[in-house]
Each structure stands twice: as structure tokens, then as C-alpha cells.
N, C-alpha and C positions, 0 to 999 in steps of 0.2 A: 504494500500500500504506500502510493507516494506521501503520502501528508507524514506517516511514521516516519520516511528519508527525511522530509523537509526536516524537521523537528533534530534528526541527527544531525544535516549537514549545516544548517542553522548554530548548533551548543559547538561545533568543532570550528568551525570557520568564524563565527561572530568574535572570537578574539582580534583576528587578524583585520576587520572592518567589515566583512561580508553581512550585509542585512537582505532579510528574504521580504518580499512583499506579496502577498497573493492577491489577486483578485477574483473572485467566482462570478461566473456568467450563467446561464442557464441555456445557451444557445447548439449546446450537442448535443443531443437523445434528450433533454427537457431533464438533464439529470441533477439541475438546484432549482426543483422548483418552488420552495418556501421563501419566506417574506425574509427580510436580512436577519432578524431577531432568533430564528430559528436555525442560521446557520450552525453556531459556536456549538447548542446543543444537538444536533442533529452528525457534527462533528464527534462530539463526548460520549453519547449514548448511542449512534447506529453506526455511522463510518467512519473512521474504524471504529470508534468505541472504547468499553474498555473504559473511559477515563479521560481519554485521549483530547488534549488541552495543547494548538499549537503554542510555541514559542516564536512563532514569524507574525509579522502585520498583517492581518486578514481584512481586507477592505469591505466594504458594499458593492454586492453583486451589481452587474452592469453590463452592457454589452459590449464586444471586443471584434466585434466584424457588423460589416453592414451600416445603412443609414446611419444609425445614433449609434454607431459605436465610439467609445471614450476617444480623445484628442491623444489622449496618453500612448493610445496601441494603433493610431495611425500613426505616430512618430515612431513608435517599435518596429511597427511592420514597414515602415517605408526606408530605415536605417537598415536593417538585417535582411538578405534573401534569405525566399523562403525554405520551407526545411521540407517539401514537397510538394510536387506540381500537380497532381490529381487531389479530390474531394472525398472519396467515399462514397456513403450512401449519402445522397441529397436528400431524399427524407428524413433524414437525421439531423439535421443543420435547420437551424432556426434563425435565417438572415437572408437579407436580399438587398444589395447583389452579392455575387458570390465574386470574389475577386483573386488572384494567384498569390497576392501576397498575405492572404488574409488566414487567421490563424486555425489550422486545421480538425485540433483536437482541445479538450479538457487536455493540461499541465502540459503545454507547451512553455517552453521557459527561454529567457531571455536573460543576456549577462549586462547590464549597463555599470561602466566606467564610475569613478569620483567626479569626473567632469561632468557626469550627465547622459554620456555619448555610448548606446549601446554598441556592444564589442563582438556578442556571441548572441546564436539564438540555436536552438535545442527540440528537435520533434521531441511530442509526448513520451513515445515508446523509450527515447534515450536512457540510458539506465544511467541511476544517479550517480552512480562508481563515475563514469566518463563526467559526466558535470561534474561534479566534482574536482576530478583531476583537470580538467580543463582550466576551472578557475582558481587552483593554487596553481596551473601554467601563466597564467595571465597575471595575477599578484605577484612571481616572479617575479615576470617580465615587466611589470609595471616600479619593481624595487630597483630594478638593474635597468631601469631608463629605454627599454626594448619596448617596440611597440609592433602591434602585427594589424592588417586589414581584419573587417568584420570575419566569423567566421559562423558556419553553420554545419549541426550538427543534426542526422536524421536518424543514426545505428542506438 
């Protein structure tokens, strides 16, 4: 379950400056469909469960593709290509239009810079081991004054 990574990679990396921010949408399979108040507990008690309390910023759901999607994820997605060029099932997508850069799945993730300036972006399926490693490559590189073009990651 990713939100259990987040919550690790969050206590391991937060020394070093890494802050996680999540946003939830309800625009893949309709799978957050409660009111924002509902989220934290529906977190604690059903997915995962358990208890289960992130340690990352959980924002107010909102939409991330399409007309009213946030300003915030036309600047992600127009800074990063994207991390695949086909959709899926179009019945499963709750937006219109549909667009190539637009974000394909629930926990698609993004790496933005201290500047501001997204650096990395990450299909759903990536597995957190690689994020991970990717962004203590990048905190290196950003120690030791190294800089790399955006990168994207789909494995």
C-alpha cells in the first residue's frame, strides 16, 4: 500500500528537507468519493487502516486533469513529460479533455526542486524503492552543485 511507503519515505528522508504533499482527486475509478472530512478517517479505519495516520500534508481533494483542474498540476504536468502516452480505460477517468500530459493514474508523483522547479515525475506503478533512490540521487547532486534535465520515470 503506497500511503504505508509514503509515511516511511517521509520519517527517512524528512531529515534531509524532503516534504511529501499529497493531494487526492476522485477522478480515477471515483475511488475518493467522500467529502474532504472523511478523508483522514476513511485513511485510519478502511485504507489501509489499522490506525494508519499519515505523516505527509494531505491536502483537499480537487481535480488534477481536465477543465478545473488545480493551476498547481498544470505547472507539474506542463514542466515534466509525461510518464505514458496511452489512457487506459476511458471509463474510468472522470475529466474532459483528456490530454497527453495529463496525469494518468491515483499516486502519480512528482519531485519539485527548493526552487520551486519540478525535476522528476514518476508513473503510479513506480515502486517506491526507485523514488526513493532517485531523490537521494538528486539531493546529491543538488549538494555537489550537479544539476540534471527533468526526468521521468514509468518502471
Amino acid at each position: 500500500m503506497q500511503y504505508l511507503e509514503l509515511n516511511a519515505l517521509q520519517k527517512e528522508l524528512a531529515p534531509h528537507g524532503l516534504v511529501i504533499l499529497a493531494f487526492p482527486s476522485n477522478q480515477f475509478g471515483k475511488q475518493e468519493p467522500g467529502e474532504n472530512s472523511e478523508i483522514l478517517p476513511a485513511l485510519k479505519y478502511v485504507r489501509p487502516g489499522g490506525g494508519f495516520v499519515p505523516n505527509f500534508q494531505l491536502f483537499q481533494k480537487g481535480d488534477v486533469n481536465g477543465e478545473e483542474e488545480q493551476k498547481f498540476y498544470t505547472f507539474l504536468k506542463n514542466s515534466c513529460p509525461p510518464v505514458v502516452e496511452s489512457f487506459g480505460d476511458p471509463k474510468r477517468l472522470f475529466w474532459e479533455p483528456l490530454k497527453i500530459h495529463d496525469i494518468k493514474w491515483n499516486f502519480e508523483k512528482f519531485l519539485v526542486g527548493p526552487t520551486g522547479r519540478p525535476v522528476m515525475r514518476w508513473g503510479p506503478r513506480t515502486n517506491l524503492v526507485v523514488v526513493k533512490n532517485d531523490i537521494i540521487d538528486y539531493m546529491k547532486r543538488q549538494v555537489f552543485g550537479q544539476r540534471r534535465q527533468p526526468l521521468v520515470r514509468e518502471d
